[in-house]
C-alpha positions in Angstrom: 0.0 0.0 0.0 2.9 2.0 0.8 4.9 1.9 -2.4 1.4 2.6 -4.4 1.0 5.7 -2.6 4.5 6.7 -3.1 4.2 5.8 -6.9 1.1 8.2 -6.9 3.0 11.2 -5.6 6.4 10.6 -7.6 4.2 10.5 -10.6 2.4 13.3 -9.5 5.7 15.2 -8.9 7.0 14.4 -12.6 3.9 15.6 -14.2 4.0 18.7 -12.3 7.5 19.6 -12.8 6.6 18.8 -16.4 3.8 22.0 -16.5 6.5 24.3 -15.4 8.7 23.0 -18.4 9.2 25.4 -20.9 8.4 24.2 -24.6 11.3 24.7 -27.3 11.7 27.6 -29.7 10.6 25.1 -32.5 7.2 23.9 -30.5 6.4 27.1 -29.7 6.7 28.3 -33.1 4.7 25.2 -34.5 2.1 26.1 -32.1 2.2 29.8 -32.7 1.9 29.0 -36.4 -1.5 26.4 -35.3 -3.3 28.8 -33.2 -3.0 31.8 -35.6 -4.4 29.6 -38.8 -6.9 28.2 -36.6 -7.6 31.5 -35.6 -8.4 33.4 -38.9 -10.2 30.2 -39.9 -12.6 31.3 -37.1 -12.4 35.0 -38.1 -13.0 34.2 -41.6 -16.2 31.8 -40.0 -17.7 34.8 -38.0 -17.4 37.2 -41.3 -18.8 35.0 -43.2 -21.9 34.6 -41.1 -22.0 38.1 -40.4 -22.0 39.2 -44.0 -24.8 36.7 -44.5 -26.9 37.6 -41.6 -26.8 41.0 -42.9 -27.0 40.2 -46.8 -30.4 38.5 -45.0 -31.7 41.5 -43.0 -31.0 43.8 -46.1 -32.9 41.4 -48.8 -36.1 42.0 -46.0 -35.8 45.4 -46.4 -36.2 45.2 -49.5 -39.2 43.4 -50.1 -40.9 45.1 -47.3 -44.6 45.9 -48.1 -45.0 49.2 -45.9 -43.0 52.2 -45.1 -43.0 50.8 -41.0 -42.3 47.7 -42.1 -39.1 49.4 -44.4 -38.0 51.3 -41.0 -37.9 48.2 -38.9 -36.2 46.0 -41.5 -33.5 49.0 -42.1 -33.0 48.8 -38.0 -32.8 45.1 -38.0 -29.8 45.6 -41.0 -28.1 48.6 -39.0 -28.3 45.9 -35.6 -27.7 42.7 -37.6 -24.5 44.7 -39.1 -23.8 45.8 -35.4 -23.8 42.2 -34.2 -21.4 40.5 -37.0 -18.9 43.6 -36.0 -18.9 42.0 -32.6 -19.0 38.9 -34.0 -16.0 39.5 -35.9 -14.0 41.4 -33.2 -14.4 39.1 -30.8 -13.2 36.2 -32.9 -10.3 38.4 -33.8 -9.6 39.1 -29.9 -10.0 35.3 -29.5 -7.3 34.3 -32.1 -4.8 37.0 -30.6 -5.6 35.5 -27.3 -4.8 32.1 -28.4 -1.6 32.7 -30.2 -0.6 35.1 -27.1 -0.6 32.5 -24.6 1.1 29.7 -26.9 3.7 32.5 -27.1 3.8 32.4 -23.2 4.4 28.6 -23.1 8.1 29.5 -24.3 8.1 31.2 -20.6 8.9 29.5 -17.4 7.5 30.1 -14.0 6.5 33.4 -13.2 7.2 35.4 -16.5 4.6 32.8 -18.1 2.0 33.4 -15.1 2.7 37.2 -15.6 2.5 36.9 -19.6 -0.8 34.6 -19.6 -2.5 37.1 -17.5 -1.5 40.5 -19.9 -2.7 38.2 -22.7 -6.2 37.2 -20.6 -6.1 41.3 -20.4 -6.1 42.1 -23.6 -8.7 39.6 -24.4 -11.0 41.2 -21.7 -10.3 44.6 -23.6 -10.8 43.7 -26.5 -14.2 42.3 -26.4 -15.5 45.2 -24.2 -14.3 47.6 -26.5 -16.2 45.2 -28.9 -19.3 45.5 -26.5 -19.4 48.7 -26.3 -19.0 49.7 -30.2 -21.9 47.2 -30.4 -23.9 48.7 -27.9 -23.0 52.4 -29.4 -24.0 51.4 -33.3 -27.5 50.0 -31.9 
């Protein structure tokens, strides 16, 4: 019983000292490199849908059959073009996020805690600043 619960906590030890490793130059870069493609795939994603919500909201305005029912289809294009902005930034914020802390995995101890939590900053920033250009369009 003894040498299992030792085994537990060596292996526990190992895996822990393994978190504060520091990955090399060339995994960091390969994983830079991942989280940026993946990232403008999902910025190219949110575009996309925004530019089609909005192609949506402007093709009812359109064919509305009243001059109120023009008015609130032209509102529902200004907010449905408000919304895929957001959409969009916050994506954009997410991808910078996501390459920002694989840059911080090249870090050890501290300097990583202290870069992980400027990049969580920024992130936090950036979609309020998206909120509240949202909020202001609408």
């Amino acid at each position: 019983m003894k040498l299992k619960v030792l085994w537990m906590i060596a292996a526990a030890g190992l895996a822990l000292a393994g978190c504060n490793r520091s990955e090399t130059t060339a995994e960091t870069e390969r994983d830079v490199t991942k989280a940026a493609a993946e990232g403008q795939e999902e910025v190219a994603e949110a575009q996309s849908e925004a530019t089609k919500d909005v192609a949506d909201a402007r093709e009812d305005a359109m064919t509305a059959d009243s001059t109120d029912d023009a008015a609130d289809a032209a509102r529902d294009t200004s907010e449905e073009q408000a919304k895929g902005e957001y959409k969009v930034a916050v994506a954009q914020a997410e991808a910078n996020h996501k390459v920002a802390n694989e840059k911080c995995e090249a870090m050890q101890g501290d300097t990583r805690d202290a870069c992980k939590k400027e990049a969580d900053a920024q992130l936090e920033r950036a979609k309020a600043q998206a909120e509240q250009l949202r909020n202001n369009a609408g």
